[in-house]
C-alpha positions in Angstrom: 90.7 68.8 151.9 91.0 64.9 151.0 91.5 62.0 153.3 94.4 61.1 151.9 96.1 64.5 152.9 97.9 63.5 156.5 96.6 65.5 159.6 100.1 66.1 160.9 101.1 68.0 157.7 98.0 69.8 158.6 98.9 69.5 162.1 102.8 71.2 161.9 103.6 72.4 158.1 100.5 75.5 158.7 99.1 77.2 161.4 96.9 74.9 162.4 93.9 76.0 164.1 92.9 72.6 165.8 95.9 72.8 168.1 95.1 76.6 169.1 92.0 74.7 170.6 88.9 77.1 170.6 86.5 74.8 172.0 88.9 74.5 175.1 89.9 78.0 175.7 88.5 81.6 175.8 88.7 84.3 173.5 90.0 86.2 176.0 92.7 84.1 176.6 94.0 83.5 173.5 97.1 85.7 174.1 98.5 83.7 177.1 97.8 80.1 177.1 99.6 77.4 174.5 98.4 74.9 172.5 99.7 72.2 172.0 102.2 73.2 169.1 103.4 75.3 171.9 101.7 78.6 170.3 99.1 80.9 171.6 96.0 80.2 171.1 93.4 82.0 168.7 89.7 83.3 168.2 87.9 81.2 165.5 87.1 83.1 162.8 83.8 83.5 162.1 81.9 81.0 160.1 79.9 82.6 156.7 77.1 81.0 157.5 73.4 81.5 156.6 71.8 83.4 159.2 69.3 81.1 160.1 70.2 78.0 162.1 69.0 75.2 160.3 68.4 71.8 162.3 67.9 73.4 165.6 65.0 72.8 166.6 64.0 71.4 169.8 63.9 67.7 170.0 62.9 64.5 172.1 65.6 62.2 173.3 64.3 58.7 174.5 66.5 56.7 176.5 66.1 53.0 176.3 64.9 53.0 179.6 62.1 55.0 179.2 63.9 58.0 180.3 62.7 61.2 178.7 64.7 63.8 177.8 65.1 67.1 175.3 68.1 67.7 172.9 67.8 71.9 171.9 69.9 74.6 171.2 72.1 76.8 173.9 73.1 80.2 174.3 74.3 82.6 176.6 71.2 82.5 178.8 72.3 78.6 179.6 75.5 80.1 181.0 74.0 79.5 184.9 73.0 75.5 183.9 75.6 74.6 182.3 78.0 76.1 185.5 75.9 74.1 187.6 76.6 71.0 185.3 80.4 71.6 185.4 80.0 71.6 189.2 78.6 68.4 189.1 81.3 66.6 186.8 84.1 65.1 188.0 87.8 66.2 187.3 88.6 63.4 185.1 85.7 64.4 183.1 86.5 68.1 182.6 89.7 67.3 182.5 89.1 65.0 179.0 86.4 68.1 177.9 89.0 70.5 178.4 92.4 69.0 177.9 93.8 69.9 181.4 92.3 71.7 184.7 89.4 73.9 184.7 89.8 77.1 186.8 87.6 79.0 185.5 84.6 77.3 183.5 82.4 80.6 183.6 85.2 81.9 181.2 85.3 79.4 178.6 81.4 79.2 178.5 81.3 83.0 177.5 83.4 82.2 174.8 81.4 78.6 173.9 78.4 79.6 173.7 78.6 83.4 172.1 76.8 82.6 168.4 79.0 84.5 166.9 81.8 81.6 167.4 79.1 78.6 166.5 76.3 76.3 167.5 76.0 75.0 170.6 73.4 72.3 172.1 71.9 71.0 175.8 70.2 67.8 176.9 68.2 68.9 179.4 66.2 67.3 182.1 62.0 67.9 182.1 62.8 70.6 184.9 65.1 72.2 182.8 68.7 70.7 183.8 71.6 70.5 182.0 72.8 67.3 182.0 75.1 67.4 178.6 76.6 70.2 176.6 77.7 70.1 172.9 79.5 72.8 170.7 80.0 73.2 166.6 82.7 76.1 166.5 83.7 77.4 163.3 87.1 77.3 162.1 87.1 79.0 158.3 85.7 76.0 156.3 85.7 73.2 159.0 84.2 73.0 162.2 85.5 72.1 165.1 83.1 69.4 167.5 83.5 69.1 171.6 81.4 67.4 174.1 80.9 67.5 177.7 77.9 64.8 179.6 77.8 65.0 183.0 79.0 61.8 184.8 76.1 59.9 186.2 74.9 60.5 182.7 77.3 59.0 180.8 77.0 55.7 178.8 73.7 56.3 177.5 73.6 57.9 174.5 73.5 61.3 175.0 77.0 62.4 173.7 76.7 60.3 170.6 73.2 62.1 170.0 75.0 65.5 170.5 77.3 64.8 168.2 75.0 63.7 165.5 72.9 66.6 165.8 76.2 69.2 165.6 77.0 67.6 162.3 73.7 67.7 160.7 74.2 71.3 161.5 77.5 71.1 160.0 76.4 69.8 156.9 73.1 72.1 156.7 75.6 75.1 157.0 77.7 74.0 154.2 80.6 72.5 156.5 82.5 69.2 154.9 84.6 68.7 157.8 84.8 68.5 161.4 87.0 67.2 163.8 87.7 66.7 167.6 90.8 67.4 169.3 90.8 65.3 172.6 93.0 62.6 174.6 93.7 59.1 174.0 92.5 58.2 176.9 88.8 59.4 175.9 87.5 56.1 174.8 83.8 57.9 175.1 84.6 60.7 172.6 86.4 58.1 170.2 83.4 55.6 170.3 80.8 57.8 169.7 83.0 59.7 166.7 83.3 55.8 165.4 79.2 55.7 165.1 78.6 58.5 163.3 77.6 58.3 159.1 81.3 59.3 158.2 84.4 58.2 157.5 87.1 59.2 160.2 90.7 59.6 159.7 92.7 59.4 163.2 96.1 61.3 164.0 98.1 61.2 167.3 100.6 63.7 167.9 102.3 64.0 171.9 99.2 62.6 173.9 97.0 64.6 171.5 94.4 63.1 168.6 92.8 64.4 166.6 89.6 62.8 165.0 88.3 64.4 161.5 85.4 63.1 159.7 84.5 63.6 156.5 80.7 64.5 156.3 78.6 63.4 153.4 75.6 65.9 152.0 72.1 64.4 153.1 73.4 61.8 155.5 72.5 61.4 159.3 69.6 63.4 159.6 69.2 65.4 162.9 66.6 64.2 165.3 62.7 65.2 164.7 61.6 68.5 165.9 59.7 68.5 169.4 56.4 69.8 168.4 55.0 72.7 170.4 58.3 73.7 170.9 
């Protein structure tokens, strides 16, 4: 894929698996609810990965003010904390996450955080809170990226330093390209997509955009593993 090859030709002229949405819906839904193309959405398929999971190492997350935190991987066994987090977040911010309501969150976190679908990370608190969630699902040889920071968290980093961690996964699992498929209205996302080490290429289609950067081999490092950990 080149950058001069237009999202919406992407978008509308295959099936294109950005607007069947796995990082906003199930795999057990994928025979009922639309995406935006109007068709149903799909499973991922699964990434061919190397079987270890490079760059996921724990990690310590400074905030400027002093604030410590840790950036690490998630899996199913965060399920509980990361229910409890989505309790916590307003509407408007699931609503961004997820591209509409969320009715039942338990049901897309079985889905988001299964291994077999991608990566996902947590910044946690020192007593183990969740207090942001970040997800690198594969979708054949791209990725697809999705964050969610709790409110009162927001503003300070921590969705920027998800996402740079999920693409120095990407590019450590061979992936050239991600993307996000999110709301104009999601000036957080869209900032924090325009710091990253890439160029981005930005597509609008019917209240949806869709944000692809290109990823360059070696760039970005991912944060410096928490030792002891």
């Amino acid at each position: 894929m080149t950058a001069s090859r237009t999202h919406l030709e992407r978008l509308w002229h295959r099936p294109f698996r950005r607007s069947h949405r796995r990082c906003a819906a199930p795999e057990s839904q994928g025979a009922r609810l639309p995406g935006p193309a109007g068709g149903p959405y799909r499973p991922a398929r699964p990434h061919p990965a190397p079987a270890a999971r490079a760059g996921e190492a724990a990690s310590r997350l400074s905030l400027p003010d002093g604030t410590g935190l840790v950036l690490r991987p998630a899996g199913p066994a965060d399920k509980a904390a990361a229910l409890a987090m989505h309790r916590r977040c307003s509407p408007a911010a699931l609503r961004l996450r997820y591209h509409g309501p969320v009715r039942d969150a338990g049901r897309y976190l079985d889905h988001l955080l299964d291994p077999r679908h991608g990566r996902s990370l947590v910044v946690a608190a020192p007593d183990g809170q969740v207090l942001a969630l970040g997800h690198l699902m594969w979708d054949d040889g791209e990725a697809e990226l999705a964050v969610l920071v709790e409110d009162a968290w927001q503003r300070r980093g921590l969705g920027l330093a998800l996402l740079r961690r999920l693409t120095a996964t990407a590019r450590a699992t061979g992936i050239g390209t991600v993307y996000a498929v999110t709301q104009a209205a999601n000036a957080g996302l869209i900032a924090a997509m325009r710091r990253l080490a890439a160029p981005l290429d930005f597509r609008a289609e019917d209240g949806t955009l869709v944000i692809t950067a290109t990823l360059a081999a070696g760039a970005a490092a991912a944060p410096a593993p928490l030792r002891g950990h």
